[in-house]
Kinemage of the C-alpha trace (Angstrom):
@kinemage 1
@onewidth
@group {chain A} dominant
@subgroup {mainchain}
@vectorlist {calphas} color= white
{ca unk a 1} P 23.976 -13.951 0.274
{ca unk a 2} L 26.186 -11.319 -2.027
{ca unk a 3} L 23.393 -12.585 -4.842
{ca unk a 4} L 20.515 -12.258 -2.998
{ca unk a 5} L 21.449 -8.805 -1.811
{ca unk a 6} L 22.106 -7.524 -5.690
{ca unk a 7} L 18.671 -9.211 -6.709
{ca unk a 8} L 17.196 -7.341 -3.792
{ca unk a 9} L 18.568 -4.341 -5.011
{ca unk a 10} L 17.435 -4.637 -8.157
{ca unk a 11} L 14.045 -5.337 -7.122
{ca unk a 12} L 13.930 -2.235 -5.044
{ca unk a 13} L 14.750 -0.236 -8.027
{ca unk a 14} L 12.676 -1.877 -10.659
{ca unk a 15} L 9.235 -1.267 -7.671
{ca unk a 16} L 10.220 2.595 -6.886
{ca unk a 17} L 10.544 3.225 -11.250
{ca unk a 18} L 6.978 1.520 -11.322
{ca unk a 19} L 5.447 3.965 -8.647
{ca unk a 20} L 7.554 6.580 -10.340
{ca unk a 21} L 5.383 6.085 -13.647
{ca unk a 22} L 1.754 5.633 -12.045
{ca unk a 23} L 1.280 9.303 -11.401
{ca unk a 24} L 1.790 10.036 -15.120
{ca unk a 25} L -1.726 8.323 -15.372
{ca unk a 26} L -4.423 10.060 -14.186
{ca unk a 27} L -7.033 7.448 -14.077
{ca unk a 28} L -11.015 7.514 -13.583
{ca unk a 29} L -13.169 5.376 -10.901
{ca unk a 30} L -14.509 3.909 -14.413
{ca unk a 31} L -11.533 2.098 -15.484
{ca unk a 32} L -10.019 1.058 -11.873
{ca unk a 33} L -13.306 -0.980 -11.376
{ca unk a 34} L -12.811 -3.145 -14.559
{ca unk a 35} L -9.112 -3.922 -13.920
{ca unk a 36} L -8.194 -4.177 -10.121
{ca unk a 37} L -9.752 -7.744 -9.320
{ca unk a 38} L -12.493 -8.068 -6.267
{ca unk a 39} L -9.812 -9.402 -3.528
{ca unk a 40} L -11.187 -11.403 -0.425
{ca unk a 41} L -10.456 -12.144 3.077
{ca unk a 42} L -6.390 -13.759 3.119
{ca unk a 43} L -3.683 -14.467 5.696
{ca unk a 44} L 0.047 -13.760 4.358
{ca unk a 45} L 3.499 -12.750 5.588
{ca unk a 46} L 4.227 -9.092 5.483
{ca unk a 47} L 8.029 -6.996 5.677
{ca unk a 48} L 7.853 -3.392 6.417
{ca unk a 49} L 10.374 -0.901 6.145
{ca unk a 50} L 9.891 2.533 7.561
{ca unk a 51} L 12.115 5.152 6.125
{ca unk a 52} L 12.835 8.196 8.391
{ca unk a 53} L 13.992 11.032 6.866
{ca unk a 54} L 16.909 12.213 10.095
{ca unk a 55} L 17.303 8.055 10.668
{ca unk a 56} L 19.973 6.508 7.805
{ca unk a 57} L 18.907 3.059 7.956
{ca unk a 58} L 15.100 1.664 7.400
{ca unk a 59} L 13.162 0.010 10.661
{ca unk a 60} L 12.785 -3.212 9.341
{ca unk a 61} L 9.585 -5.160 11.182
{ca unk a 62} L 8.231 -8.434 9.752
{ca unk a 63} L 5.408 -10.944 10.853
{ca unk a 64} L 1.674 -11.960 9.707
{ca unk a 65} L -0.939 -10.047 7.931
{ca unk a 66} L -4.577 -10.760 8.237
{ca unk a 67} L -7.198 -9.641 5.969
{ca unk a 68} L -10.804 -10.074 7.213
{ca unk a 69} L -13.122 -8.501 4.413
{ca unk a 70} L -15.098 -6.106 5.612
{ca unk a 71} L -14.269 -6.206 9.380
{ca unk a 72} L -10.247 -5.457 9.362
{ca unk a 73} L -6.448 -5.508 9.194
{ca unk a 74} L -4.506 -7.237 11.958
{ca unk a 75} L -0.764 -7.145 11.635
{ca unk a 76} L 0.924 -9.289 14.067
{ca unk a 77} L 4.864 -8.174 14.054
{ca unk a 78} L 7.092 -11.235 15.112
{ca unk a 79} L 10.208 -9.128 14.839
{ca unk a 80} L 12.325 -7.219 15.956
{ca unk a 81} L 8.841 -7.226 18.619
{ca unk a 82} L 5.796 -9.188 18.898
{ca unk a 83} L 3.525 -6.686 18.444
{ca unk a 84} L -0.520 -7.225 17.330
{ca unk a 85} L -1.502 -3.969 15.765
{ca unk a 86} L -5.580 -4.001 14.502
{ca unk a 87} L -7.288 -1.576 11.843
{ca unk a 88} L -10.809 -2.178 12.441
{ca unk a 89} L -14.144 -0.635 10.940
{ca unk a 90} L -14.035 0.980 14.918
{ca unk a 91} L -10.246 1.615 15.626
{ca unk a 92} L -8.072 3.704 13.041
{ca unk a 93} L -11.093 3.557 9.993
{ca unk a 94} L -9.362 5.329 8.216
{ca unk a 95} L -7.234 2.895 7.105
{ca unk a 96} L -8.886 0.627 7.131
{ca unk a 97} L -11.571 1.905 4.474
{ca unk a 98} L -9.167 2.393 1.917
{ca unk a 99} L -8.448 -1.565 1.609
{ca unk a 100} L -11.534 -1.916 2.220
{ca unk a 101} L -12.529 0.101 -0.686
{ca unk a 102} L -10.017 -1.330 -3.094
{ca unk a 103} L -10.748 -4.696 -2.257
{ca unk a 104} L -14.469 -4.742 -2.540
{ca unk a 105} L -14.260 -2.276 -6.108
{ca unk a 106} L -15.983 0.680 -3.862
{ca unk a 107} L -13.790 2.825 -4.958
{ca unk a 108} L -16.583 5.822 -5.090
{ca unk a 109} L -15.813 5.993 -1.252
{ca unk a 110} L -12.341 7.396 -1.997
{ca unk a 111} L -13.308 9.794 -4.707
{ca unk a 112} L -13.835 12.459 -2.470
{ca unk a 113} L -10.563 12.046 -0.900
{ca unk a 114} L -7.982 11.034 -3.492
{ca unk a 115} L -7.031 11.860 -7.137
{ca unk a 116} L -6.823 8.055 -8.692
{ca unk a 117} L -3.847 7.369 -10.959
{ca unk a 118} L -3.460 3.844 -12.828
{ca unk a 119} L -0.919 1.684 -14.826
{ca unk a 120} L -1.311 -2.075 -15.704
{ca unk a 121} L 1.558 -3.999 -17.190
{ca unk a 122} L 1.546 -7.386 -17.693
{ca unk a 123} L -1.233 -8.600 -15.450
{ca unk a 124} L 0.496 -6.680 -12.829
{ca unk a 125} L -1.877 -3.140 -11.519
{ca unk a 126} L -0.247 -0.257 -9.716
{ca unk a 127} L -2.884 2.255 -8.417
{ca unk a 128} L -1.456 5.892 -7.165
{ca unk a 129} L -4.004 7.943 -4.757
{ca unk a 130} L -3.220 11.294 -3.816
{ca unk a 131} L -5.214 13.291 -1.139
{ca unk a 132} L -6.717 15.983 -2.397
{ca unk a 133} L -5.544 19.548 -1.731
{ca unk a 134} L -8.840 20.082 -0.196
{ca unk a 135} L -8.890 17.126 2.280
{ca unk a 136} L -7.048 17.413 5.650
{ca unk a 137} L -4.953 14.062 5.246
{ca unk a 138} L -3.121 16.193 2.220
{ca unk a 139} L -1.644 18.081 5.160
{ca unk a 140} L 0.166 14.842 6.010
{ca unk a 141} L 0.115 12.332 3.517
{ca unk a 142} L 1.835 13.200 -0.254
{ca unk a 143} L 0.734 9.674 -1.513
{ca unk a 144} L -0.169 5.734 -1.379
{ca unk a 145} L 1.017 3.569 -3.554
{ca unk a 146} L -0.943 0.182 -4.478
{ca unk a 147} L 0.710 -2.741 -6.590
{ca unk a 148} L -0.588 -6.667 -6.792
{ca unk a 149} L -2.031 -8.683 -8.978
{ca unk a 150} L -4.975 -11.590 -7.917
{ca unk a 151} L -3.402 -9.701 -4.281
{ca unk a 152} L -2.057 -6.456 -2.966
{ca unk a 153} L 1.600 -7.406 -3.342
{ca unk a 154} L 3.171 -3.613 -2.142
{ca unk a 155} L 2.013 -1.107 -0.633
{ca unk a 156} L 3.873 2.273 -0.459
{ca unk a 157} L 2.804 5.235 2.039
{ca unk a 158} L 4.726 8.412 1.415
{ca unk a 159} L 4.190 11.047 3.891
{ca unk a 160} L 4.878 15.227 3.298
{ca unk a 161} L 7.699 15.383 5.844
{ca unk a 162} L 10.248 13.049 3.617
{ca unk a 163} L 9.435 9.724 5.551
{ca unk a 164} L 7.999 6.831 3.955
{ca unk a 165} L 6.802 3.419 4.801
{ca unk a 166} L 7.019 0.533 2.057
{ca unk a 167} L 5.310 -3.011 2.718
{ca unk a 168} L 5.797 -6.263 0.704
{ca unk a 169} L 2.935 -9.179 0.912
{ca unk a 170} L 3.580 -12.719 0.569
{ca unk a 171} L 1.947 -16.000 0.855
């Protein structure tokens, strides 16, 4: 357990230097559409972990994940609740276009809304959108952070007020 825990650690610090470096990169819609693969419809496990900036300790929530292209994002939490929580094209689009987006290459949709930042390192992608200053959700949101490879792998949400949610994807 003592092992796992130090790899764990380790892996949380190698992930956070990696979104550290992706907003170095500015990147153009250009170049994301020739190196983030077309992703399709999957099924996985997921982990969150919500930090809160007046709570010490992360919520920790883990269960399914459901990816139905073009329709939605189910996740169905198995612990510490059951809990079936839907992003669909007609309930919380927002979103649910962004994955949307990334997964089909449509990434024109979000050029509006985000500044696009972009490192690749050994077949690995990490894409880093940040609203724009003109757009509403930079009122609330500081950043999203998108790693994977063939998949979205992580997925890091930071927010202006000092929390941040961080979700890991497996098969």
């Amino acid at each position: 357990m003592k092992k796992f825990s130090i790899f764990f650690f380790i892996f949380i610090i190698a992930t956070n230097s990696v979104f550290a470096d992706v907003f170095d990169s500015p990147a153009k819609v250009k170049q994301l559409a020739a190196q983030i693969p077309v992703m399709d419809s999957i099924s996985c496990k997921f982990k969150q972990e919500k930090y809160l900036k007046n709570i010490e300790k992360p919520l920790i929530s883990y269960g399914n994940f459901e990816y139905k292209k073009n329709i939605g994002i189910v996740f169905d939490t198995t612990y510490p609740v059951q809990l079936k929580t839907s992003y669909t094209n007609e309930n919380r689009k927002q979103i649910n276009s962004v994955i949307n987006a990334i997964s089909s290459k449509k990434y024109s949709e979000l050029e509006r809304e985000f500044d696009f930042f972009f490192e690749e390192r050994n077949n690995n992608w990490t894409l880093g959108l940040k609203p724009k200053q003109s757009q509403n959700s930079s009122k609330i949101l500081k950043s999203i952070t998108i790693s994977g490879n063939a998949i979205i792998e992580n997925i890091e949400i930071l927010q202006n007020n000092g929390n941040k949610t961080v979700l890991w994807f497996t098969k």
